[in-house]
C-alpha positions as CSV (number, residue, x, y, z in Angstrom):
1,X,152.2,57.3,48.6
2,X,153.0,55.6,45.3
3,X,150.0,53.0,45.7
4,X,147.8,56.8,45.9
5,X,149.7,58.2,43.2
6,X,148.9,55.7,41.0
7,X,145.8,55.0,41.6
8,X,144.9,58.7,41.4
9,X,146.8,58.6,37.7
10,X,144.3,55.5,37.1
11,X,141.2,57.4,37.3
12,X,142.2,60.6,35.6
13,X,142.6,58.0,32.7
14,X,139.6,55.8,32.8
15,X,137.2,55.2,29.5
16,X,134.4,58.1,28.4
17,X,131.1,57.7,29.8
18,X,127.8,58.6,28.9
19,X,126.7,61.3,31.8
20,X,123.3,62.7,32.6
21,X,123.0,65.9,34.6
22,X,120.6,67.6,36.2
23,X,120.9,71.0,37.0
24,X,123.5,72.0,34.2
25,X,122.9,75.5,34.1
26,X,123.9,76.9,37.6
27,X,127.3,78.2,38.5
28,X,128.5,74.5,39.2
29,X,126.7,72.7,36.4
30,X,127.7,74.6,33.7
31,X,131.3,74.1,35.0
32,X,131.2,70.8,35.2
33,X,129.4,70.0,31.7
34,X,131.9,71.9,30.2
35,X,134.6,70.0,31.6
36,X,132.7,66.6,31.2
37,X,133.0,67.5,27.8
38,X,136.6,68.2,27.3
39,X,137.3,64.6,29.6
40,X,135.9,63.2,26.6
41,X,132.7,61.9,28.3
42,X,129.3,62.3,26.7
43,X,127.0,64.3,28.4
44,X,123.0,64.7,28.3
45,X,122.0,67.7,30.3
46,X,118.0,67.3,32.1
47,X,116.4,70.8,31.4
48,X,113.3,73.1,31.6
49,X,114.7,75.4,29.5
50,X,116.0,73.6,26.0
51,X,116.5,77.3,24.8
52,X,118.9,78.4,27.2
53,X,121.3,75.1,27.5
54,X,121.2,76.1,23.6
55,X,123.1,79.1,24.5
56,X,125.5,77.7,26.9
57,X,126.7,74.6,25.2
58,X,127.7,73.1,21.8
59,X,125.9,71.2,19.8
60,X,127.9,68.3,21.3
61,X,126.2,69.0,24.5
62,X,122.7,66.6,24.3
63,X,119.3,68.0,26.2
64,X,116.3,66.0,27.4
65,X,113.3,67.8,28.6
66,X,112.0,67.6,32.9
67,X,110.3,68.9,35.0
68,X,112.4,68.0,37.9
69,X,109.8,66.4,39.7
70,X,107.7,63.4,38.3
71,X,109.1,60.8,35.4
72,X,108.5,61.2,32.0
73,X,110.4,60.7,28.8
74,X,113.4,61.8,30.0
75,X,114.3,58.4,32.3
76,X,114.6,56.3,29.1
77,X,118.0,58.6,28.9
78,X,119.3,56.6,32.5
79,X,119.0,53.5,30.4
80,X,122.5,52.1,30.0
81,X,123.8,55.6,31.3
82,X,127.7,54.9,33.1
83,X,126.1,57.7,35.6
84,X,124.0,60.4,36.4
85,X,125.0,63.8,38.3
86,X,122.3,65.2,39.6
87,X,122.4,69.1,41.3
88,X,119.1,70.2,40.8
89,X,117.8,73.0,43.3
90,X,116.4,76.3,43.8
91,X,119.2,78.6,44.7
92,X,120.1,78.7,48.4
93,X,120.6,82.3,49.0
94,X,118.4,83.8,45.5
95,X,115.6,85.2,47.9
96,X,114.5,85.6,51.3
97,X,113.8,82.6,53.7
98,X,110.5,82.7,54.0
99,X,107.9,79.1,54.7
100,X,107.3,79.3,50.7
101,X,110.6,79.6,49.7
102,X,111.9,77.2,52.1
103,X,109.4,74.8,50.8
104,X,110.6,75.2,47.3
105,X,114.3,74.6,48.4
106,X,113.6,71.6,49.7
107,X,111.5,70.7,47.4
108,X,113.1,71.4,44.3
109,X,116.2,69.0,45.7
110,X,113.9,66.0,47.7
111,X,111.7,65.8,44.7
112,X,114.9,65.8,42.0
113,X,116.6,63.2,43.7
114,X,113.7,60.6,44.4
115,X,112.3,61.4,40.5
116,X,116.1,60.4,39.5
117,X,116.2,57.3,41.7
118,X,112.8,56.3,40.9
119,X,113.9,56.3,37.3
120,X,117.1,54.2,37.7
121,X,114.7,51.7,39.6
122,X,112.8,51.3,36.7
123,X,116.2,50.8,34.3
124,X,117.0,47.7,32.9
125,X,120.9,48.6,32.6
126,X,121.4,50.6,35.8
127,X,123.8,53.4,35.9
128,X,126.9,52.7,37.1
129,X,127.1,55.9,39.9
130,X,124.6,58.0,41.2
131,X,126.5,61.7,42.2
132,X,124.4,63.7,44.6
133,X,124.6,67.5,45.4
134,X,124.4,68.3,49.1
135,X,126.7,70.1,51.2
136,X,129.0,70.9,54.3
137,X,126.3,72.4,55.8
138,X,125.0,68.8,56.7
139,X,127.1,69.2,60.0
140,X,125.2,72.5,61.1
141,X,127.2,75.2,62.9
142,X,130.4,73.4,64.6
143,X,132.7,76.0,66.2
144,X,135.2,74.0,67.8
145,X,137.2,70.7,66.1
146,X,137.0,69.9,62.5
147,X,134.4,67.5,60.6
148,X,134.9,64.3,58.8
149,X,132.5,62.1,56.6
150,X,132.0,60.3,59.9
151,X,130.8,63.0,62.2
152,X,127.0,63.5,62.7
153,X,124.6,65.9,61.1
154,X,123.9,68.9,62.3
155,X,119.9,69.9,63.8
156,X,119.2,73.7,61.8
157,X,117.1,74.1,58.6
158,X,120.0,73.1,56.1
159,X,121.1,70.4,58.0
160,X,118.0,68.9,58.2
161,X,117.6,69.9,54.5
162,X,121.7,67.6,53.3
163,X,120.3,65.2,55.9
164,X,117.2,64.5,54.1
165,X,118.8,64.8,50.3
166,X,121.4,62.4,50.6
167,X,118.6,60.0,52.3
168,X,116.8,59.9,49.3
169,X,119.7,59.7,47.0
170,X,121.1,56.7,48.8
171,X,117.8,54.7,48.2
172,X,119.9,54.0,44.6
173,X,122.1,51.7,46.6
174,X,119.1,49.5,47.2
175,X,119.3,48.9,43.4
176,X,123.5,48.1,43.1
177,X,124.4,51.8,42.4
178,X,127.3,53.4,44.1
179,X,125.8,56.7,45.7
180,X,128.2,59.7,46.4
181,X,126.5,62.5,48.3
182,X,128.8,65.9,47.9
183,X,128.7,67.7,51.0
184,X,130.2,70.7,48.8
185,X,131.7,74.0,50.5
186,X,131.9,77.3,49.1
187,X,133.2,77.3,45.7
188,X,135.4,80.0,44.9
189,X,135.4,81.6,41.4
190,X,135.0,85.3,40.3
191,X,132.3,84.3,37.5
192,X,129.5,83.3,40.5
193,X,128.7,82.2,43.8
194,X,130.2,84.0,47.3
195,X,133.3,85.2,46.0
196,X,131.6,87.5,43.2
197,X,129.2,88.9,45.8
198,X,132.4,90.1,47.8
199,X,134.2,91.5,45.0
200,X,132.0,94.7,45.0
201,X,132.8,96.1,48.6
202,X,136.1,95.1,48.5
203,X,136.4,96.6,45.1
204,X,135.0,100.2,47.3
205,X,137.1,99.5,50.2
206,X,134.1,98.2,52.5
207,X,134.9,94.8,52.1
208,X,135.5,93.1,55.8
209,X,134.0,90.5,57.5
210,X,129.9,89.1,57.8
211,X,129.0,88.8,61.3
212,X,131.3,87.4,64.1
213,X,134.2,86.8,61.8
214,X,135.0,83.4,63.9
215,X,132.9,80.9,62.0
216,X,134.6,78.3,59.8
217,X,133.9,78.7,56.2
218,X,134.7,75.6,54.2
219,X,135.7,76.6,50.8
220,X,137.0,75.2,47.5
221,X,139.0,76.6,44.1
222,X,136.8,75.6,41.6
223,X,138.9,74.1,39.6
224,X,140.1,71.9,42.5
225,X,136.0,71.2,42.7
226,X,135.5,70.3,39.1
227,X,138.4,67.9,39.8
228,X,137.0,66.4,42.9
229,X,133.6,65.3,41.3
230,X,135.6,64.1,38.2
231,X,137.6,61.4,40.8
232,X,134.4,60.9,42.8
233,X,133.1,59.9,39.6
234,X,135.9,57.7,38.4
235,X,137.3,56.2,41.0
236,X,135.1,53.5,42.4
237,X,136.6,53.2,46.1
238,X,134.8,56.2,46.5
239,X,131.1,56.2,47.9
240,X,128.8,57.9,50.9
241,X,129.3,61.0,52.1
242,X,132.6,63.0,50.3
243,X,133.5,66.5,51.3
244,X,134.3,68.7,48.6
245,X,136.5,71.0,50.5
246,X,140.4,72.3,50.5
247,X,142.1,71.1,53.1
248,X,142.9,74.2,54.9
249,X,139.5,76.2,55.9
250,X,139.4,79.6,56.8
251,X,137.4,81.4,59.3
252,X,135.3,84.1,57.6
253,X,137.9,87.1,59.4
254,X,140.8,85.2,57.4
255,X,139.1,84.8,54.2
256,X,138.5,88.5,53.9
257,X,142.2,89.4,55.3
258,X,143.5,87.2,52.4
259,X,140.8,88.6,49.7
260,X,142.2,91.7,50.8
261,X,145.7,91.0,50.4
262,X,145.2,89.3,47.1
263,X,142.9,92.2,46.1
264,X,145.2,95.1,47.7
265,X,142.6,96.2,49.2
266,X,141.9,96.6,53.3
267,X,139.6,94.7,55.0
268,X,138.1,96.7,58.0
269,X,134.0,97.0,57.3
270,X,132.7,94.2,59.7
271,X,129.2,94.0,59.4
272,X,127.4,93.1,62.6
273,X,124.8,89.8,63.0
274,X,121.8,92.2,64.0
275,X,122.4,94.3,61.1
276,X,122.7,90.5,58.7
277,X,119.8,89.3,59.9
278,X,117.2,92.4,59.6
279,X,118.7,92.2,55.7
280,X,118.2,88.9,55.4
281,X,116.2,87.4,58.0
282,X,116.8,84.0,59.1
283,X,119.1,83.3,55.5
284,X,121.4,85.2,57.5
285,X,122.5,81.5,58.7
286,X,124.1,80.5,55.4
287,X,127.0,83.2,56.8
288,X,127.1,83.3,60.4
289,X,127.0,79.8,60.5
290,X,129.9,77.8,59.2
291,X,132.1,74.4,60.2
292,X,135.9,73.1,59.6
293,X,135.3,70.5,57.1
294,X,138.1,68.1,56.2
295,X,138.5,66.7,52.9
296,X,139.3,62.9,54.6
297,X,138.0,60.6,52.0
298,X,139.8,62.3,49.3
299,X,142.7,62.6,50.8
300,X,142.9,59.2,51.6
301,X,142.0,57.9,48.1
302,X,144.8,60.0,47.0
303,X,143.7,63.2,45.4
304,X,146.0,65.9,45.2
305,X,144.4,69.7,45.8
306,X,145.9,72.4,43.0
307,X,144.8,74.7,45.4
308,X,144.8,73.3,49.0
309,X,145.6,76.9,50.8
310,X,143.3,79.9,50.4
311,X,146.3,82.2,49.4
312,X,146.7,80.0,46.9
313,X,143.3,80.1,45.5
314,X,142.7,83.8,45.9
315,X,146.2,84.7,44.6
316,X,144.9,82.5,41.0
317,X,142.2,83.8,40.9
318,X,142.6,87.4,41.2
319,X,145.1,87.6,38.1
C-alpha cells in the first residue's frame, strides 16, 4: 500500500509539460485545459473556432488552427510536445442517429486520431504520450459480471465505433509513444453531460428511471475524472486501455434513487424502452444499454477516487 501511495504522490508531482489538445471546448475539454493549466503544464488547445477558445481561456491558454481531419500547420505544434490529448468528436447524443450522423461520429473521431498520429510520425522529437478519448461503451451491453481492461469488446454500433478509435490511436506505439485509450463513463457534473439533462424532471418531480432500470451505468465525479487523465498522463506504468470509472457503478434504477435522495426529490416516473426509442430512435442505446466497468488498472497503479460511491458524488455535487 505504501509502494502505491508513493508512487501515486510521485506523479501528482512530476515536472510541467507542454500539452496539446484537441477537442478543448466540450464539457470534458474545457475541464481539463483548465486544470492543465493550474498543474502548471502548458497547454496548446487544436481548434476551429480561435474566437470561441478566446472566450473560454486566458491568454495563457495557446491556440493552433485544424480542421480535425488532414495535417497542416498545426503538427509543427507536436514537435518536442511531452504529449498530446486528443478528444475530438461530434457529440454522441447532440442529434438523432441517423446513417449521416453516424457517419460524422465516427468520422469526426477515426479521422482526429489518424491526422494526430500521422503527425507525430512525421515528428522529429516525438511526444512522450499519446491520451485517446474512447469509452466504456467498448464492452457493448454486459448485463451480468463486471468488465476489466482485459475483457473483449463488445459487437453494437459504439462498440464497434471505441473498437475502431483506439485502433488507430495505438498505431502511435509503432513510433515509441505510450498510447492510453480512455474508455470514459458517464461523467457527472451539473454544468453538462447526463447529469444536467436529469436535473430538469427531477427538479418537476418526474425524474425516475430510462428504460428497464437494470442496466449498469458506469459513471464518474468529474473531478475524480479530471484526476484520472492527469495520473494517466503522468504516471508512465500506465498504458492500453484505462477505464475512467468509480469503482462502485450503479444500475440506472439506483442512480435515480440516489439523485433523488440527494435532490429530495422522489423518483417514480419510469419511462418505458418503446416510448425511448420512438424519441430517439436507435440513440435510445446510449441509455438502455450500459456495463459494470471496473476501474482495475487504476486501482492497481494506486489512485485513490475522491468520490468512489455515487452518494458520494451526488451528495458534492448537489450543494
Amino acid at each position: 500500500m505504501l509502494v502505491k501511495m508513493f508512487r501515486y504522490l510521485k506523479a501528482e508531482g512530476e515536472d510541467p509539460m507542454k500539452i496539446v489538445v484537441a477537442g478543448g471546448t466540450g464539457f470534458i475539454g474545457r475541464s481539463l485545459v483548465e486544470r492543465l493549466v493550474d498543474s502548471g503544464h502548458t497547454a496548446l488547445v487544436l481548434t476551429r473556432n480561435r474566437t470561441k477558445i478566446r472566450t473560454l481561456y486566458s491568454p495563457t491558454v495557446q491556440v493552433a488552427d485544424w480542421d480535425g481531419r488532414s495535417s497542416g500547420d498545426w503538427a509543427r505544434h507536436l514537435e518536442g510536445a511531452d504529449a498530446v490529448i486528443n478528444l475530438a468528436g461530434e457529440p454522441i447524443a447532440a442529434k438523432r442517429w441517423t446513417s449521416v450522423q453516424k457517419e460524422r461520429i465516427v468520422g469526426s473521431r477515426i479521422e482526429s486520431t489518424s491526422a494526430i498520429v500521422g503527425a507525430i510520425k512525421k515528428s522529429t522529437k516525438k511526444p512522450q504520450v499519446l491520451i485517446n478519448a474512447s469509452g466504456v461503451g467498448y464492452y457493448g451491453d454486459v448485463k451480468v459480471g463486471g468488465v476489466t481492461e482485459v475483457s473483449p469488446n463488445g459487437d453494437d454500433f459504439f462498440a464497434r465505433l471505441c473498437h475502431q478509435w483506439e485502433s488507430a490511436a495505438r498505431e502511435a506505439e509503432h513510433h515509441g509513444v505510450r498510447v492510453v485509450a480512455l474508455r470514459t463513463g458517464i461523467v457527472l457534473h451539473k454544468s453538462g453531460g447526463v447529469l444536467k439533462r436529469f436535473l430538469l424532471p427531477f427538479n418537476l418531480f418526474v425524474g425516475g428511471p430510462l428504460g428497464p432500470g437494470t442496466q449498469w451505468l458506469s459513471w464518474i465525479h468529474r473531478e475524480d475524472a479530471m484526476r484520472a487523465i492527469l495520473f494517466a498522463l503522468e504516471n508512465r506504468s500506465l498504458s492500453g486501455a484505462v477505464n475512467i470509472a468509480a469503482p462502485e457503478p450503479a444500475t440506472m434504477s439506483e442512480f435515480c434513487a440516489e439523485l433523488g435522495k440527494a435532490m429530495g426529490r422522489p423518483s417514480w416516473f419510469s419511462v418505458p424502452e418503446f416510448a425511448l426509442r420512438l424519441v430517439l430512435g436507435e440513440m435510445v442505446d446510449v441509455v438502455i444499454k450500459g456495463q459494470r466497468a471496473i476501474p482495475k488498472k487504476l486501482l492497481d497503479a494506486g489512485f485513490v477516487f475522491r468520490f468512489p460511491t455515487l452518494s458520494e458524488a451526488l451528495s458534492d455535487l448537489m450543494k
